[in-house]
N, C-alpha and C positions, 0 to 999 in steps of 0.2 A: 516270225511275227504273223499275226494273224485277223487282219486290216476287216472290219466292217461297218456297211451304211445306214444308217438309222432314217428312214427319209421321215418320220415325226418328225425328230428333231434335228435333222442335216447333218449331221457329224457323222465322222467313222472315229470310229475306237479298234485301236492296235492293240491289243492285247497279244504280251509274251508271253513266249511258250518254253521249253526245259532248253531247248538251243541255244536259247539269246538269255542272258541274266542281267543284262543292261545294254544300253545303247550311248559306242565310244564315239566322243566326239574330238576331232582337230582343233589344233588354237585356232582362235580367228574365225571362231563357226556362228552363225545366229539359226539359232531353232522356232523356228515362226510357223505353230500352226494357225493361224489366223481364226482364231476362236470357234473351230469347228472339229478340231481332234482331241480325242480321248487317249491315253495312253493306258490299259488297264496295263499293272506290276504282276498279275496272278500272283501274287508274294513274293515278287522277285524285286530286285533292284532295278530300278531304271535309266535314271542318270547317274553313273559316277566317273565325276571331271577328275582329270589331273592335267587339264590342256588349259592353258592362258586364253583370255579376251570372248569367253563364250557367254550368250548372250541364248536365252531361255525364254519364249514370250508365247502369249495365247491358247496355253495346252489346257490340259484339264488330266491331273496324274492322280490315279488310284490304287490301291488293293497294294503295296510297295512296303516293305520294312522301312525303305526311305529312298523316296521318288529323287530326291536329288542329292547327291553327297559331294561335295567341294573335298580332294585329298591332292590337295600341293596344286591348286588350282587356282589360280588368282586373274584376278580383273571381269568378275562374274556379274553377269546384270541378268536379273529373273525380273518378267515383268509379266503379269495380268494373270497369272499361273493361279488356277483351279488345286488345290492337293487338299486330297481328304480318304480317310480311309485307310490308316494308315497303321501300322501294328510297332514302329516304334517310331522316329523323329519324321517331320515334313521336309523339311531343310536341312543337312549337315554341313558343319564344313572345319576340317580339323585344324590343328596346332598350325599346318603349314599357310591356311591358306591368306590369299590378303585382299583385300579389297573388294569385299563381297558387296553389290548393289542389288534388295530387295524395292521391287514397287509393284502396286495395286494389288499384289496378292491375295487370296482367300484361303485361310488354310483352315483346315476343323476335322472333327473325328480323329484325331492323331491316338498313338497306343504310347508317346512317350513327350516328347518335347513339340510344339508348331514348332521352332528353330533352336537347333542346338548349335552355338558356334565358338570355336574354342581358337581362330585366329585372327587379325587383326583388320583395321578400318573395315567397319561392317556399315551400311545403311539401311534400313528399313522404316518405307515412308508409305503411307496411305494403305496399308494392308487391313487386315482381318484375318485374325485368329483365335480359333476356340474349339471346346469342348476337346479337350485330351484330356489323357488318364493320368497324362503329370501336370506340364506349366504350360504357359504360353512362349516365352524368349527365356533361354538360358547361355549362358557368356562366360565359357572360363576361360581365365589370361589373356581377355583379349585387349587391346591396346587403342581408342579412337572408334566408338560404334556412336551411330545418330539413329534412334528410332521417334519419328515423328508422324503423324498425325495418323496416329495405327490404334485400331482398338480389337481390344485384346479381353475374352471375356470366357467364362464360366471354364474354368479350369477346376480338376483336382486340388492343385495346390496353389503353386505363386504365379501370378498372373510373367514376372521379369522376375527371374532368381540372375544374380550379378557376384562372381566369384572370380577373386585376383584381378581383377579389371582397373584400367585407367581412363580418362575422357571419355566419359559416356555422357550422352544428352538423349533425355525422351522430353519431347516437347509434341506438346497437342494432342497427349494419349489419352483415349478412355479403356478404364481398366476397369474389369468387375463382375463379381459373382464369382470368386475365389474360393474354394475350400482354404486356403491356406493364405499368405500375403501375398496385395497387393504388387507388392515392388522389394524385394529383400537382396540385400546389399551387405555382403561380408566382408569381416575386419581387413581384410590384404587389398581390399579394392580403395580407389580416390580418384579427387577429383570427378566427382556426379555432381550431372546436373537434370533435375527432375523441373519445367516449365510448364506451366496453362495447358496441366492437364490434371483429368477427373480420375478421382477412384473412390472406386462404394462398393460395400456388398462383400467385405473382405472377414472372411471365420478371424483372421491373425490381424493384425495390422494395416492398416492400407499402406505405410510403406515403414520397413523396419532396414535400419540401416546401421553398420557397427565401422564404416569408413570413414576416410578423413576428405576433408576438403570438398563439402559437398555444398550442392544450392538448388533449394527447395524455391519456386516463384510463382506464383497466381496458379498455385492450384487450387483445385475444391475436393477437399477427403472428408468422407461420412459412410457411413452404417458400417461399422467397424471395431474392434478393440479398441484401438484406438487412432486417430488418423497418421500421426509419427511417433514411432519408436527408436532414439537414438540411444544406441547400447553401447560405449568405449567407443564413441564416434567423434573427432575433434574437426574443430574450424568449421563449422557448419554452418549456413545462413538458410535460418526457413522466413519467406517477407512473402505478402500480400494474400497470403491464402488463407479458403476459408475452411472450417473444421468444426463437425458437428455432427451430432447423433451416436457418439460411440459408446460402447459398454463399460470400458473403462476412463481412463482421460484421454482428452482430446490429443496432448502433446506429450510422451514421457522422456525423459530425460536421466536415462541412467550413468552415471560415471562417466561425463563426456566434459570434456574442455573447450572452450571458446566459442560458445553457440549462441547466435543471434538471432532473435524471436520479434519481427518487425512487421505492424501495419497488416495483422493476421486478424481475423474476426471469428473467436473459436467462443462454444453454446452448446447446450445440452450432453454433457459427458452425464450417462444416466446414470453411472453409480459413484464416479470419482470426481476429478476436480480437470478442468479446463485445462492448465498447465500443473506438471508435478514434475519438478526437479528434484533429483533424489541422487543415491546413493555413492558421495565424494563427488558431482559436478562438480564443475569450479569455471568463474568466467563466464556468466551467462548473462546475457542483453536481452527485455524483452522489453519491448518499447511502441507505444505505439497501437497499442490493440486494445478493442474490441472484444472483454471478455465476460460471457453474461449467463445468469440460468444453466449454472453446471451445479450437478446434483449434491455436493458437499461444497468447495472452494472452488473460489476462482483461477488463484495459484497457490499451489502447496510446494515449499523449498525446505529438502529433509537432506539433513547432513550435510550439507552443500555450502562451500563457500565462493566469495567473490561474484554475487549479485547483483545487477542493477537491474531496476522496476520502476520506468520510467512512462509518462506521458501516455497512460492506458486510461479508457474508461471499464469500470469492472463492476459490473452489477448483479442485483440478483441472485444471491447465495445464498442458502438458509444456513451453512455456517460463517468462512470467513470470506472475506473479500484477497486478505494476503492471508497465506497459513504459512508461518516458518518456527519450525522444528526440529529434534535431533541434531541440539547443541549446531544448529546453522551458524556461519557468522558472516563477519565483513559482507553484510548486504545492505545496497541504498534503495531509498521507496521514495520516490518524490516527482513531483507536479502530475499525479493522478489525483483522475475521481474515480471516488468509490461510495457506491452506495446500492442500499434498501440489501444489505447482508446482516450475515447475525453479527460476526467482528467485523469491525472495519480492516483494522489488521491485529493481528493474531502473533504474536511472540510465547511458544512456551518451549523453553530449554531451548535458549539462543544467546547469542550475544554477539556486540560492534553491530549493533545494528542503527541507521541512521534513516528517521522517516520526515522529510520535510515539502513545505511546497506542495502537498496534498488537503482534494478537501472531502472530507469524511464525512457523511451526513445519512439522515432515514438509518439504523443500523438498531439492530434488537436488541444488541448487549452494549456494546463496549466500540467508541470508535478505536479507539487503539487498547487492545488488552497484552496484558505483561503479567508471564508466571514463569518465575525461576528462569529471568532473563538477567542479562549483563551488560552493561558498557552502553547504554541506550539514550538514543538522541532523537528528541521529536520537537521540531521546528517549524513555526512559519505557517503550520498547518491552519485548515478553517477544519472546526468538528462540532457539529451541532444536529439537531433533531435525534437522540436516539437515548439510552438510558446514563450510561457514563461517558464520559468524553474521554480519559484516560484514565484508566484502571490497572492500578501495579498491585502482583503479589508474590512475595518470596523473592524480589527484584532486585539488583544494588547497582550502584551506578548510573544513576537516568537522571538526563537533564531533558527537561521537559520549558521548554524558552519560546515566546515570540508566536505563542498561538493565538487563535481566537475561538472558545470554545463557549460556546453556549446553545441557550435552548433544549438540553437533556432533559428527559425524567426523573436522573438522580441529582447526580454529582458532576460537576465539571472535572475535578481531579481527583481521585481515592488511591492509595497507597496506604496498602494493609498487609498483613501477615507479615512483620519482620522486614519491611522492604526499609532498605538503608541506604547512606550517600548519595539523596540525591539532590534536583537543583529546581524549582519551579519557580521562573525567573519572567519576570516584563511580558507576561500573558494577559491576554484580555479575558476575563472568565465572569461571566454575565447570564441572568438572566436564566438559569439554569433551578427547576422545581424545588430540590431540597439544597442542599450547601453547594460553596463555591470550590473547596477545598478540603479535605478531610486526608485527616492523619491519623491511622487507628491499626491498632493489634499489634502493637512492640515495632510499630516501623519509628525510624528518628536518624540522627545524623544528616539530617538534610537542612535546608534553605530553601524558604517561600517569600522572594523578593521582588520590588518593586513593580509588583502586579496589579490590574486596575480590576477588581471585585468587585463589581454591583448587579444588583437587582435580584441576587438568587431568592428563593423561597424559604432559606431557612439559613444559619451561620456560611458567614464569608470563611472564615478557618478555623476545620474546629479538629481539636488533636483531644484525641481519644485514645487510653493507656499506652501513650507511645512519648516518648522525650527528645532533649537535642534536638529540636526544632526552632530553630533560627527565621523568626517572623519579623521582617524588616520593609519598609519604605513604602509599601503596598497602599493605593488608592481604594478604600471601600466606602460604600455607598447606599443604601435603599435595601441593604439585605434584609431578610425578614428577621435574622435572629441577631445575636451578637457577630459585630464585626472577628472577634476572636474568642472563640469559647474552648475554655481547656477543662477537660472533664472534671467534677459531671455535669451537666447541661445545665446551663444560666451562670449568671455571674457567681463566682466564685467569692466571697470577700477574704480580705486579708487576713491570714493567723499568725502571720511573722517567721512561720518557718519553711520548708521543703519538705513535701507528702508523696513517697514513691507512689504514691497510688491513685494519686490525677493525673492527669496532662501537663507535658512537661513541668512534673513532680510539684505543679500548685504554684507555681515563680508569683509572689505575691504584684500588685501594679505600683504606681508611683501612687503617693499621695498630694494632688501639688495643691499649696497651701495660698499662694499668689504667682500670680504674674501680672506684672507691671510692664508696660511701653511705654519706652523710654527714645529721646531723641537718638538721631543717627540708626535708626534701622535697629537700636538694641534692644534686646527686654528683658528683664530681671526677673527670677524664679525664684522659688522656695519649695522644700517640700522635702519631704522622705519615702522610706519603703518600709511599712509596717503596717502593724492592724490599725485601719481607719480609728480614728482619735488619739493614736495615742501620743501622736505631736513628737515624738522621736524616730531615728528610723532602728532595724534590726541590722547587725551584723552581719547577719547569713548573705545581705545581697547588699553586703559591702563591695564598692565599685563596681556595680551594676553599669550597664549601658542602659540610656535612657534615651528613648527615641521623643519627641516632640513632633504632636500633627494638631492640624485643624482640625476639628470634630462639628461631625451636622447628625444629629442622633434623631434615630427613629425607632419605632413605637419598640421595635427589638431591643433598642439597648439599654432601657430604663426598669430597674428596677427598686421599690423601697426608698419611693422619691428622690433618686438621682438617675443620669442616666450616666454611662461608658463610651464611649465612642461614636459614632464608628468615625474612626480617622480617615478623612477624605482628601487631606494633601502633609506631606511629610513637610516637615519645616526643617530642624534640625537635631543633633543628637549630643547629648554628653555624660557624662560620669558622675555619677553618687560620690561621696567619701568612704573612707572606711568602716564607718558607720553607718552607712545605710541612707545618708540626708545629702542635701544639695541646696546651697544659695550662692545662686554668683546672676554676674549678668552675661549676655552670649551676643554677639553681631549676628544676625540675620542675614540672610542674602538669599534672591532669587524667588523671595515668597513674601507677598503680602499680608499683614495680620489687619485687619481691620479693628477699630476700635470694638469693645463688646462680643470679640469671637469666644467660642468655646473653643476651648484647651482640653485634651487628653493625652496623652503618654501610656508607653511599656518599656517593659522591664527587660533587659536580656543578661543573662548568665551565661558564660563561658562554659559549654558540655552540658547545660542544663535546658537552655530554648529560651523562648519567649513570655512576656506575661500577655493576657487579657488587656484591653485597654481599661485605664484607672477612670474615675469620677471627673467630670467634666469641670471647669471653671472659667468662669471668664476673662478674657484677656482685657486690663483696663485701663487707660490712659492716663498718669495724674494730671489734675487741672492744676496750670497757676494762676488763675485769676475767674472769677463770677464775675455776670453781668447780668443782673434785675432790671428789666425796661418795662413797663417807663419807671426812671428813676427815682421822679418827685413826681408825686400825682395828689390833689384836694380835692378829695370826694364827703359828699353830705352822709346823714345815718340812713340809712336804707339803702344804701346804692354799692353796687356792685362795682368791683375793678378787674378786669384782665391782664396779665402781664405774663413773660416771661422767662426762664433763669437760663445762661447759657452758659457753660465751660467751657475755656479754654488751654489748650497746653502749648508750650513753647518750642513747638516744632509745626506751629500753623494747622492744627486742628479741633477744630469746635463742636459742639453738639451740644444738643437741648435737653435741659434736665429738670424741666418745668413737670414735678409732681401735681399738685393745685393748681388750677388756672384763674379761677374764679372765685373773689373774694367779696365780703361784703360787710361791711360795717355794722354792730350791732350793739345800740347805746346799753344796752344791759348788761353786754360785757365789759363796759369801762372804754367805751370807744377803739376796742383791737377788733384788728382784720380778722373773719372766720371764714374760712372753706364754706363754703356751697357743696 
């Protein structure tokens, strides 16, 4: 050795020479230069332990292939250790060693790894390392390592490469300026745990991970590919972290099982989407988040089944808010918001898809769109401000129940291109620019029931070259057009037969010829299904189902001095004859007819759909008995009388049917009463 004093800076620096290639130390040694020795390596080796309980502090080790090597050396505590300069590792410590304790260190300029260690219980806390020609910490097979509050930065490649490893924790690390990732984590390694800490500034991923059993927690990952990559990685929990600025998505999710996506706040993935579950995931929880202004979707789910998407606000995406595709299925979307996206959510070539308990609103296309989807349930939802509220194409199977959609620029509900079996059941659909409901391009096999339809801009249901639409029970209201208009546009009058070539094939309406209320809640009808006048009905909608509602008609549903509907409360329903007619009387219940309502009815066929509602009539009480008051009155010739006329019927209802009120005597008619 060859010892000298710097009196600038007080230190002597040892520098080896071809005699000494390292310096051995005994178990039980502590190496304490007290922050004022240099060790230069001329390229030689300096430390290499194979002694138990040595303890390494205050040096400052240079110019070393690798200043300290742990070989079958256990119970090692390095602390305040200067190491730079280095032509390959800063720290070694092989297969053998165990229970290596790293603190305060500063390592940099390395020619391979800041710390290579390939034995067990390792710690490294409060360091610094950087600028080497490979990684920052590299770890194979090792067994229990804790790196915390170490920052770890501008490396060649991975800031922590992690290979065959178990129980590892980095908590409080800042990581960054990587040629390569962050944090990389291979398939044989489990149980990680990665806490509150940073990484940015990653070429690859800020942490890529293909292990099982791992947990991601309040970290912050940005300017990066993307902030997690889980590749054939299962049991995973990433929760409270935030993610943001990446080139691709924020979170990917390739072919991995049971990963939970909790209370994360992830924004601006500049070319992807925010969350992207893809290729066979299954099992995935994302709840909870926070996900906004990502360059295409919020979350995109491709191929992947067993989904939940739960209790997220997701906004701000010029295309969807959910993107699920590549035949995805069994995934639930429910009690989010999502809004000011182009879809709200997004189904193409999916199916078992359930969206409920969401409220979808500000959206440029479609709150929920459907193309060459399956088995689809949308529930409970609110969807309003945006152009359609639900829009199916090429779709089968969608029950679409229990929403409240209004305020679009088109359509509250559209189902087009062949979309069949589905169910549009006890929705509130209101108030929406052009129709409440549309059925158009060969879709049919469906049900539009007991739904409350008012205020739209133009027809509450209108089915267009599409049949087997089963139009039942449904409350409409103030719409602008016809409450049900079956192509082509406006009332349709009756021809007596079935015309493949309107809406649901032209199903003529009832014609009702009276209705009478009658005591006990009953009322007596009349009427057929044929061409208006012709007082018989047609065969063809022999035993028809006839629905019976109250009608409040407006300016929509009048045309050629009568008006159609619109049916504003269902009353009850029954059966034509085999001839197309119907006169009987029916009990009532549950709904009040007031004396003088308008009456309308439809038609329904079995495989064929629904009619239009028919011509309006009034519902009207017979009197049994008039009363003229005043009964006996002696009036002179010129003088005028006022009276009277009231009906009654025998079940305690009266009303005033006084035409003339004002009469007056005029001798030149022979002394008769004349109108005024």
């Amino acid at each position: 050795m060859d010892p000298g004093y710097d009196p600038a800076t007080g230190k002597w620096t040892i520098t080896l020479t071809g005699d000494l290639t390292w310096i051995s130390l005994e178990s039980n040694t502590t190496v304490d230069g007290g922050g004022v020795i240099i060790i230069d390596g001329s390229n030689f080796y300096i430390f290499s332990i194979t002694a138990e309980n040595i303890t390494i502090k205050n040096l400052e080790l240079k110019n070393s292939p690798i200043p300290v090597g742990f070989y079958d050396g256990d119970n090692g505590t390095l602390e305040n250790l200067l190491i730079h300069d280095t032509s390959n590792y800063g720290i070694y410590g092989d297969g053998n060693t165990e229970d290596l304790e790293i603190y305060g260190c500063i390592i940099h300029s390395i020619g391979s790894w800041g710390i290579d260690y390939w034995g067990s219980d390792l710690i490294v806390e409060d360091s610094n390392i950087s600028f080497s020609s490979v990684g920052g910490i590299y770890l194979q097979n090792t067994v229990k390592a804790e790196i915390r509050d170490t920052v770890i930065h501008n490396h060649n490649l991975q800031g922590i490469d992690l290979n065959n490893v178990a129980h590892i924790s980095i908590v409080g690390c800042r990581i960054y300026q990587l040629g390569s990732a962050g944090i990389d984590v291979d398939s044989s390694s489990q149980d990680i745990r990665i806490m509150g800490s940073e990484v940015y500034h990653a070429t690859s991923h800020c942490i890529i991970m293909s292990s099982q059993n791992n947990f991601i927690d309040d970290c912050t990952l940005t300017f990066a590919t993307s902030g997690i990559h889980l590749l054939n990685s299962n049991n995973s929990t990433i929760q409270a972290c935030v993610l943001y600025n990446h080139s691709d998505s924020c979170i990917l999710v390739d072919a991995s099982t049971d990963i939970n996506i909790e209370g994360c706040e992830i924004y601006y993935a500049e070319s992807n989407y925010g969350i992207h579950v893809t290729l066979g995931s299954s099992q995935i929880l994302i709840r909870d988040c926070s996900i906004h202004h990502n360059n295409i979707s919020g979350i995109s789910i491709d191929a992947s089944t067993n989904v939940n998407i739960s209790d997220n606000r997701i906004y701000s995406h010029p295309f969807d808010g959910v993107s699920l595709v590549g035949n995805s299925n069994s995934i639930s979307i429910y009690r989010n918001i999502i809004y000011d996206c182009g879809n709200g959510i997004a189904c193409n070539v999916a199916h078992d898809i359930s969206a409920w308990d969401n409220e979808i609103y500000l959206f440029t296309w479609n709150g929920i769109s459907l193309i060459q989807a399956n088995s689809i349930e949308v529930f409970s939802n609110k969807i309003y401000h945006g152009l359609d509220g639900v829009a199916a194409r090429q779709s089968n199977s969608i029950n679409i129940s229990l929403n409240h959609i209004y305020g679009n620029m088109k359509r509250g509900v559209c189902l087009s291109q062949s979309s069949t079996n589905f169910l549009v059941m006890n929705n509130t659909i209101e108030d929406n620019s052009w129709c409440g409901v549309v059925l158009e391009d060969g879709s049919g096999d469906g049900v539009v029931g007991g739904n409350t339809i008012l205020n739209n801009g133009g027809i509450g249901v209108n089915v267009t070259s599409s049949s087997n639409i089963t139009i039942t029970q449904n409350l409409f209201g103030g719409n602008g057009g016809l409450g049900i208009d079956l192509s082509p546009q406006g009332v349709n009058l009756n021809d007596g037969i079935l015309d493949v070539t309107q809406g649901n094939r032209g199903i003529d309406y009832p014609i009702i010829t009276n209705v009478t209320l009658m005591p006990g809640n009953t009322i007596h009808i009349e009427g057929y299904i044929n061409t208006e006048g012709a007082g018989v009905g047609s065969p063809a909608f022999g035993n028809a189902k006839i629905e019976l509602y109250l009608a409040n008609p407006g300016s929509g549903d009048c045309s050629g001095g009568k008006c159609y509907g619109e049916g504003v409360s269902y009353i009850t329903s029954f059966n034509a004859d085999a001839n197309g007619e119907f006169n009987l009387n029916i009990v009532v219940t549950g709904v009040t007819i007031p004396n003088g309502s308008y009456i309308s009815a439809t038609v329904t066929l079995n495989g064929i759909g629904t009619s239009e509602f028919g011509p309006n009539i009034r519902a009207m009480t017979i009197a049994s008995r008039i009363e003229i008051t005043p009964e006996n009155e002696t009036i002179f010739s010129g003088e005028y009388i006022s009276y009277q006329v009231t009906a009654y019927d025998d079940f305690g209802n009266s009303w005033d049917i006084t035409q003339k009120s004002n009469l007056t005597i005029d001798p030149s008619a022979g002394g008769r009463w004349v109108s005024n």
